[in-house]
C-alpha positions in Angstrom: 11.2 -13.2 24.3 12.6 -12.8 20.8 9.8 -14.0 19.4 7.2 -11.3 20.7 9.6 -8.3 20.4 9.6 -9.7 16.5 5.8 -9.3 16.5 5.7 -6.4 18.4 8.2 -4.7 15.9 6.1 -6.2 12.9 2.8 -4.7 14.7 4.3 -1.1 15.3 5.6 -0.9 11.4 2.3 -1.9 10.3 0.4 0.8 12.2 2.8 3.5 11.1 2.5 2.7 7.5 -1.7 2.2 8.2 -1.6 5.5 9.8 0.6 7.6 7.6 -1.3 10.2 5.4 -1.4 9.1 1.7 1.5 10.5 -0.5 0.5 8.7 -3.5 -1.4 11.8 -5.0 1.7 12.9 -6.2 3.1 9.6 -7.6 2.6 10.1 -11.6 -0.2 8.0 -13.1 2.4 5.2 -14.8 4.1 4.5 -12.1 0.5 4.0 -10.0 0.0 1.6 -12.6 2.9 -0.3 -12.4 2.7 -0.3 -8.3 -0.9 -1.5 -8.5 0.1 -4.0 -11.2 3.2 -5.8 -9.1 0.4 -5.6 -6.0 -1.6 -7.8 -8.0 0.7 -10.2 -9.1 2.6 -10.5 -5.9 1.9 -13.2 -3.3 3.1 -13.8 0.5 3.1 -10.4 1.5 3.7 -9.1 4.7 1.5 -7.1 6.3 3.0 -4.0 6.2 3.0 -4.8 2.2 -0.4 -5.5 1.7 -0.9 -1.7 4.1 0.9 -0.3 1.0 -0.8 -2.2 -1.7 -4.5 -1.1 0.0 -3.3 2.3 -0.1 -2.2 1.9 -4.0 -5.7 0.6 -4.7 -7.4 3.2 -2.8 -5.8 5.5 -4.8 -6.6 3.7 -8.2 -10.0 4.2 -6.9 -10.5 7.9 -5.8 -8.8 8.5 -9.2 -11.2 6.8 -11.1 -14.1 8.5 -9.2 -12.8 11.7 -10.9 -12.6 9.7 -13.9 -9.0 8.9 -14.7 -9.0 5.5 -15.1 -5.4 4.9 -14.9 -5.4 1.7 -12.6 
């Protein structure tokens, strides 16, 4: 019983985080760089982390489609 109200918990945090509205227009384009940087590097995430790290990249991305490259 422990055991699935662990994954349970673990499931719900990670579909809040998926479905939250992305903040990280406002996050100032060295500090992106350093978030995206420690994503990369980083291994055994959990899956809420890797839900943040997706949405660092995706943000890398759309910026550099306007072409700032910062990422």
């Amino acid at each position: 019983m422990v055991i699935c109200v662990r994954y349970l918990f673990i499931a719900l945090a990670t579909l809040l985080v998926a479905c939250q509205p992305s903040n990280m227009a406002s996050v100032p384009d060295k500090e992106l760089r350093q978030r995206n940087y420690k994503c990369a590097m980083a291994g055994g995430l959990s899956p809420a982390e890797i839900q943040v790290c997706k949405n660092i990249r995706r943000e890398c991305d759309e910026r550099a489609s306007k072409g700032n490259y910062v990422c």
